[in-house]
N, C-alpha and C positions, 0 to 999 in steps of 0.2 A: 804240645804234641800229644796225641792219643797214646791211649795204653795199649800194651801188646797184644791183649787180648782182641780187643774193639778192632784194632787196623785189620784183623786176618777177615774179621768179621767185615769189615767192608768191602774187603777186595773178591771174597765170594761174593757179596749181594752186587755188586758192582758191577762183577766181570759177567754173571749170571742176566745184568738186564741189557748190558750192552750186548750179549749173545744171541738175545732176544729181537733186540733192536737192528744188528745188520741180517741176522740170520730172515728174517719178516721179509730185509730188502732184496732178495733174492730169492725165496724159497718159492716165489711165485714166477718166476721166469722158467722153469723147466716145466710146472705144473698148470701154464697158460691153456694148453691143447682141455687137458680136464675140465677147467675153469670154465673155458667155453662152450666144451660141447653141455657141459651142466645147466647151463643156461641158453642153450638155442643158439648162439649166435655164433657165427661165420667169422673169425676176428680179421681172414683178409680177405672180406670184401670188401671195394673200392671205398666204402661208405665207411665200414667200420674198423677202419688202420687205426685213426685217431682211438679209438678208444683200447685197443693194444696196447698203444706209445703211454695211452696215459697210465696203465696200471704198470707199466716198467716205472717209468719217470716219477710219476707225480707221486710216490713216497721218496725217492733222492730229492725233487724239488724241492715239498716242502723241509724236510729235516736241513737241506741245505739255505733256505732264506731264513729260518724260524733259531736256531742254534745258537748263533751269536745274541741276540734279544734274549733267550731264554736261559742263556749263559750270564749275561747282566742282572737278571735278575734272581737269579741264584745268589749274586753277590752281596744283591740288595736285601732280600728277603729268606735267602737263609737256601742253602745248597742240596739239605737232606730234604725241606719244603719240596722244593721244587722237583726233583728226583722221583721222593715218593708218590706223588699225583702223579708225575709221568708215567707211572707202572702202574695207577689205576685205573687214566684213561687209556693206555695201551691196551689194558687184558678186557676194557669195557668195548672198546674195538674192534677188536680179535673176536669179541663173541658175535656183536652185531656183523662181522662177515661170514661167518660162518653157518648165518639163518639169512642169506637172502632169501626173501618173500618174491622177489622178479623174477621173468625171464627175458632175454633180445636184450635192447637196450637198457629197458628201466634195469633190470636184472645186472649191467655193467654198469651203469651211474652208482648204485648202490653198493657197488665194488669199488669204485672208484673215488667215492664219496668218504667211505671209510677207512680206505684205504688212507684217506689225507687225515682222519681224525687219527686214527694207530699212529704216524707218523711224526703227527704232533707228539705225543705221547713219547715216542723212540726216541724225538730229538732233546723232549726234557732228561732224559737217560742220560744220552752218548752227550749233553751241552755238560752237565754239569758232577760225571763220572769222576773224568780225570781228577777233577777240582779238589773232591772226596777225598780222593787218594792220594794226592798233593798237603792235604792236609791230614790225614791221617798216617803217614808214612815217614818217617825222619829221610833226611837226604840221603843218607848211608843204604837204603834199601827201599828205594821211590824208584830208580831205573827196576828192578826185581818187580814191585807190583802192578807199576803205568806198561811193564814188557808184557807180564799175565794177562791185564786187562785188553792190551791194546791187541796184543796178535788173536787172540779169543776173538775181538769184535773183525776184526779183519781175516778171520776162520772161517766167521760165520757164512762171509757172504760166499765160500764157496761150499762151505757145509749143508747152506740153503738149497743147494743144487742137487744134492744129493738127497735130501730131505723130501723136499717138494717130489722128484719122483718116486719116492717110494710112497709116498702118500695118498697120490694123483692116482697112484693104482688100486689104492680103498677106496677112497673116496676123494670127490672133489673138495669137499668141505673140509676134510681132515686135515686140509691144509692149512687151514683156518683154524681148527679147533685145537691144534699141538700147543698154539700157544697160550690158550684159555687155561689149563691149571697150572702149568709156570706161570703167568702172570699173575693170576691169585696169590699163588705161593710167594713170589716175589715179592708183593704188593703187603702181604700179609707182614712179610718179615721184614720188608725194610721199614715200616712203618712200626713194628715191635724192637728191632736193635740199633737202628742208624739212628746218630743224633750230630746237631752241628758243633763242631769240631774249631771252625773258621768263626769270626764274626761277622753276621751281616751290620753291613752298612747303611742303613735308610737315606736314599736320596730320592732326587725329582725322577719321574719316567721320562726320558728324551722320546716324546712323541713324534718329533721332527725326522729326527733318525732315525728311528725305527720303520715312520711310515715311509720314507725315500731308500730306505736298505731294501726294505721289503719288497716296493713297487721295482726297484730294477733290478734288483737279481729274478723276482719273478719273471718278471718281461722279458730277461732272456733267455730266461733257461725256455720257455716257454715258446720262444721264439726258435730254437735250437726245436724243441719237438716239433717242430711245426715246419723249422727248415730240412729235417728227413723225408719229411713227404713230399711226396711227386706235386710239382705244380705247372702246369698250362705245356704239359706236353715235354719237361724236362725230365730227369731221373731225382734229382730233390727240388725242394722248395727254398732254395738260397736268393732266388730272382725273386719270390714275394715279396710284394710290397707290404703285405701285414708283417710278413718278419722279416723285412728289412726293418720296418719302423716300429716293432717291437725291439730289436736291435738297437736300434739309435734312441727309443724313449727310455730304455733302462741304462744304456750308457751313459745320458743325460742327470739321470735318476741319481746315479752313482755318485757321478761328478758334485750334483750339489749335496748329495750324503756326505761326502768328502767335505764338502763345506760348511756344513753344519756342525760337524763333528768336532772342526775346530775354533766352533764362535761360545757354543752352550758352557755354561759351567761344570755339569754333569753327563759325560755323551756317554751314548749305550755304547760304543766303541772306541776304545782311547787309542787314537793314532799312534799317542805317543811314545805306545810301546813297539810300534814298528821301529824307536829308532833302537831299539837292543838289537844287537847284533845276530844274538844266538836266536832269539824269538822271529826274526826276522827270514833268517835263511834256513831255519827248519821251516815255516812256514809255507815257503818259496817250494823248498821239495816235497814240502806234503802235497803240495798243488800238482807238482809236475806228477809226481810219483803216482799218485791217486787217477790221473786221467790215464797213463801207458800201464795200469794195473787192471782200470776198468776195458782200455780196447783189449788188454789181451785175454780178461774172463769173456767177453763177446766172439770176439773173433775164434777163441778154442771152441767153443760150443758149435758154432757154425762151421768150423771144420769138422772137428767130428761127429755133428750130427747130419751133417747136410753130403759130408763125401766118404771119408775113413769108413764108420762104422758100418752104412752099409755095403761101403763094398768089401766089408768083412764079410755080411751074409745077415746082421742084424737088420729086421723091420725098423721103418719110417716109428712105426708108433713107440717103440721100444726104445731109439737110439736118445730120447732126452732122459732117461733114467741109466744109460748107461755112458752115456758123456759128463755125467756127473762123477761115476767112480772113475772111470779112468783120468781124470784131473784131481782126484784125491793126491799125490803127490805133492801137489804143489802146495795142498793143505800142510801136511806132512812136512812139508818145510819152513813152514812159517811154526809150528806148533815145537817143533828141533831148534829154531833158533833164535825164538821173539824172549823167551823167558832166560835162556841162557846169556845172552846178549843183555837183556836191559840187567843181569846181573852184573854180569865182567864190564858193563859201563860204568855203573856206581863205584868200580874201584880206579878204574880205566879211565874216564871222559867218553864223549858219546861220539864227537868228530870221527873218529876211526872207524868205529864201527856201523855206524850211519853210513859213510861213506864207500865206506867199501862195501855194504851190503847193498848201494845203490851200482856201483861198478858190477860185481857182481850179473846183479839182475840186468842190468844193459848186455851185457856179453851173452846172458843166457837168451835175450830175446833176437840178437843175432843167429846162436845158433838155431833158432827154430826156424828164423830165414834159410836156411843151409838147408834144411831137412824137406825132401821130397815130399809132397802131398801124401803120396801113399806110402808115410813111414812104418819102421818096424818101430815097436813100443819101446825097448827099452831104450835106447837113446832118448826118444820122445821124455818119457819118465824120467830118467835121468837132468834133461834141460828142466821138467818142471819142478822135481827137485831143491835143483840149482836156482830155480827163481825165487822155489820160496823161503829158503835157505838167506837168499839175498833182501827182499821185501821185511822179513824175519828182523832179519840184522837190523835193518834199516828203523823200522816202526818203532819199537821199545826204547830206544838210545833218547832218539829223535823226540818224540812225544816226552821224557825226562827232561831233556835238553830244553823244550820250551818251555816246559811248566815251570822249572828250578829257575828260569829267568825273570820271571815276571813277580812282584811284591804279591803276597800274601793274599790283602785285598781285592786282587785281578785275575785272582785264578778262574774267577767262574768265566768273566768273560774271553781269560785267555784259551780256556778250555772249549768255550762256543767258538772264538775266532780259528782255533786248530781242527775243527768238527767240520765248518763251513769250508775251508780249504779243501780239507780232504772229503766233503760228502761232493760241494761244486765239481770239482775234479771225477769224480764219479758220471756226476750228467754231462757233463761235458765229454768225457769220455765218448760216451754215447753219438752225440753230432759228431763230434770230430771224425771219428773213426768207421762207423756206417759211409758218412760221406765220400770220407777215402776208398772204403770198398765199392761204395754205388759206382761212384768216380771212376775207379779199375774196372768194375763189370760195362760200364754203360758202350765202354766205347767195343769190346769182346764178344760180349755175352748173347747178343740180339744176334750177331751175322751163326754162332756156332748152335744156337738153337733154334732156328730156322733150318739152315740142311739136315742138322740129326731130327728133326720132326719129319720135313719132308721123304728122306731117306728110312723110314718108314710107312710112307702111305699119308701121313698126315698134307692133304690139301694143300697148293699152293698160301691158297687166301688166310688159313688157320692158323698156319704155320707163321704167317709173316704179322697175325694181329697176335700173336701168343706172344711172337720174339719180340716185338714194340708195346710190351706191358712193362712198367718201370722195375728195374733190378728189385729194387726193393722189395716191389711183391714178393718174388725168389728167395730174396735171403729171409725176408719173414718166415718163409714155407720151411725153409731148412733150420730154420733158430727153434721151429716150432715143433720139429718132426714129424712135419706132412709133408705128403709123395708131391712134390712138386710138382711132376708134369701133371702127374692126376688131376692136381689142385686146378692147374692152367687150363689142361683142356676139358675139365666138368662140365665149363658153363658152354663151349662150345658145340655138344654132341657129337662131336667127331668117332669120339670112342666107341660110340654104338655102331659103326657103320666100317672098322675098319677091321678087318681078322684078329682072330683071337693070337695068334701069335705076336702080331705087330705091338697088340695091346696089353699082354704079356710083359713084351720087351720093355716099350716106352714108360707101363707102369714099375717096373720091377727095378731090383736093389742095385743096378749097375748104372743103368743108362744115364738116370740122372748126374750119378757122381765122377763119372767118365767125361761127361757132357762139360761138366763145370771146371771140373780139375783147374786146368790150365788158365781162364780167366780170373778162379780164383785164387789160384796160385798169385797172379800177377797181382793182384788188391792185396792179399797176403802181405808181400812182400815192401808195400808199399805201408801198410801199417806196421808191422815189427820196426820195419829202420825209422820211420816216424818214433815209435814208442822206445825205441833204442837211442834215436837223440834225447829224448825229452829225459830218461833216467839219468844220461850221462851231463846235460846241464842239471837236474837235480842234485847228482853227483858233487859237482861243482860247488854248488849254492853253499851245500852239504858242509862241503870242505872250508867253507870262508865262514862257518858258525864260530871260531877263533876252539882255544883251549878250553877246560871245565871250568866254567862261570856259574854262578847261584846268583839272586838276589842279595842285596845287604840289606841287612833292615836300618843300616846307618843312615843312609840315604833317599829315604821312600820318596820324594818331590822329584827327586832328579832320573829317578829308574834307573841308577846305578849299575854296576856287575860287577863281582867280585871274584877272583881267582883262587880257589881250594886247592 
């Protein structure tokens, strides 16, 4: 075990680049509008959604295919290795985004491009953090540092939200640049204090496994981006034949990963620690938890950016910097009860409080069902609070509880395989729950903005091509903080030809959010009690991880667990 000194020293350079690393994967979703207009392009026009989806996604994709690999071979090649590069090639990423040379498209491929080099980078971080700190931490005080590090990286991603708009309001670039001298500094120190702790192991690279994990989780998450989008006159792209059979060749893909994993002598992921019981059913909930975590950082943003805030009285342009502080809360609760929590677990066991901070968070996403579109805040605050209070509880236990299961040996890759749970769960997120909302608005939404267009002036014919534009477009416009009807009817000319008052109205902070309310209320409601099942089987899973078990090192063949 590390000396005292050394562990504090890792769990700052630790928690500092996993901060880095989720904070990245978000801080770019409120600061989109900047991003684009910085470089010319229009990001919902029919042509250019795709390249939207990919700067959301395609840093969760790859950090979610790349993790577990990059966690194996931490184990192989040494944990502070691998880490340290990750924070080199991070902050060497972060700078090349922050000098695009483009504009239109080349100008987003080179966003997007680097986007997936950073990403790389984040995933050498958050694969092989935990592992660090598994090994540098005695068991007595491993819930206390995996609670630090873990609710910090699960902080980020809504800290990112906050970040990104105030940034977006310097500069577009600044958004990019925040993380150029952290990264340096990161990069500089862990390559000065961290050393391996763990011993690596040298084995063969499972090329087989690697290259079949890779191809089909990419395949679908990729298939998932691609089934948000409208296809052949539908509201998504689920009827596609490219992502249906991007769907079925990474299912396929999987299936013989699966099989490979059990013929090789050395596989980049050892099944066989799914049969531990505790590493098995935290896992199960990192899954669930991480997808009803991700639709509801979505789903708030598009309530309060696309209805609440302006029918407060705040500007379209405004409302993504100020739906970022108003879900500060939820921060707030994770930050009150991740490090408390992974404390009173190391004396406690993690079951209870996993569990109940999964309960918890179920209950809390019911009540936001209960709550009127046009709530008053405190309540509001109060349920987000309460989520994160619960999420809190839950992360820090949980993440101990997996690590303390798995031999010494395996942490890196148990620490990739807990990354990929909870980063998939994240893009997944994403499908699931857009879908669900298209799904609510598709069958509402078209008939109530056609009369509210009309019942202004707006043209029979306008009116009826504007309402049969896919939801989608809409919830973009609102995710984004652009005037949606404005957005809608630009390309039409209608605007120039209708009185100023009309144009007033249909432009202005109400109509839109009055308009939607109630279609959206109904998708709403259809995602909470989805992400309210899905916490309460987390719950569950939760609850069957048995009492406080650790690894024995009696028994390292057998994978063991021992009762403390």
């Amino acid at each position: 075990m590390a000396g005292d000194r050394y562990k504090w020293i890792a769990l700052s350079n630790t928690t500092l680049g996993v901060l880095m690393a989720t904070l990245d994967a978000s801080i770019v979703i409120i600061s989109l509008p900047a991003i684009f207009r910085g470089i010319g392009l229009d990001p919902l026009a029919p042509g250019n959604i795709s390249y939207l989806l990919w700067m959301i996604l395609g840093y969760l994709l790859v950090q979610a295919v790349l993790v577990v690999a990059l966690g194996r071979l931490g184990d192989m090649f040494g944990r502070v290795r691998l880490y340290n590069l990750g924070f080199a090639i991070f902050s060497v990423a972060s700078l090349a985004l922050s000098v695009d040379p483009f504009t239109k498209s080349g100008g987003a491929l080179w966003l997007i491009g680097w986007r997936f080099v950073q990403a790389f980078g984040g995933a050498m971080l958050t694969a092989n953090s935990a592992a660090i700190l598994t090994d540098a931490f005695p068991a007595s005080q491993r819930g206390m540092a995996l609670g630090v590090n873990q609710v910090t990286a699960l902080a980020g991603q809504f800290l990112g939200l906050v970040a990104g708009g105030l940034l977006a309001v310097i500069d577009w670039r600044a958004v990019f640049w925040v993380s150029v001298p952290f990264g340096v500094l990161g990069t500089i120190w862990s390559y000065r204090s961290l050393r391996e702790v763990g011993t690596p192991k040298r084995a063969r690279v499972d090329w087989a496994g690697n290259l079949t994990f890779v191809a089909g989780t990419t395949a679908i998450l990729a298939a998932i981006t691609y089934g948000i989008q409208p296809y052949g006159g539908k509201p998504t792209g689920w009827g596609n034949p490219m992502v249906l059979g991007g769907l079925g060749a990474g299912i396929l893909a999987l299936v013989i990963f699966c099989v490979v994993e059990t013929k090789v002598a050395e596989p980049m992921l050892d099944l066989r620690l799914m049969r531990i019981r505790s590493f098995m059913a935290g896992n199960l909930a990192t899954l669930l938890t991480s997808i009803s975590r991700g639709g509801l950082q979505f789903m708030l943003i598009i309530w309060l950016q696309g209805i609440w805030l302006p029918l407060r009285g705040y500007d379209f342009e405004d409302t993504p910097l100020w739906a970022g502080i108003y879900i500060l809360p939820l921060t707030v609760g994770f930050l009150i009860a991740g490090p408390l929590s992974g404390h009173l677990s190391d004396r406690y066991g993690s079951r209870a409080f996993a569990t109940g901070g999964l309960m918890i968070t179920a209950l809390s996403f019911v009540g936001l069902v209960l709550l009127p579109v046009r709530f008053d805040y405190p309540p509001f605050a109060l349920l987000l609070l309460a989520c994160g209070i619960g999420m809190g509880m839950f992360s820090a236990p949980n993440t101990s509880s997996i690590m303390s299961s798995v031999p010494p040996g395996r942490r890196g890759v148990a620490s990739g395989m807990r990354a990929t749970f909870q980063n998939s769960g994240s893009a997944l997120s994403i499908g699931v729950f857009f879908s669900l909302m298209v799904a609510g608005l598709s069958g509402t939404l078209p008939g109530a903005l056609a009369s509210g267009l009309e019942s202004h002036g707006v043209p029979a014919s306008a009116a009826a091509h504007v309402a049969g534009l896919p939801p989608v477009s809409t919830l973009f416009a609102a995710f984004l903080g652009d005037n949606p009807i404005g957005h809608l009817l630009s390309s039409t000319g209608v605007l120039s030809t209708l009185p100023a008052h009309d144009v007033a109205v249909l432009t202005g902070k109400q109509f839109f959010p009055e308009l939607i309310s109630g279609p959206f209320h109904h998708g709403l409601v259809t995602v909470f009690i989805s992400a309210a099942v899905m916490a309460t089987i987390a719950a569950a899973a939760s609850a069957l991880r048995g009492g406080r078990y650790t690894y024995t090192e009696q028994a390292p063949s057998e994978h063991k667990e021992a009762r403390i």
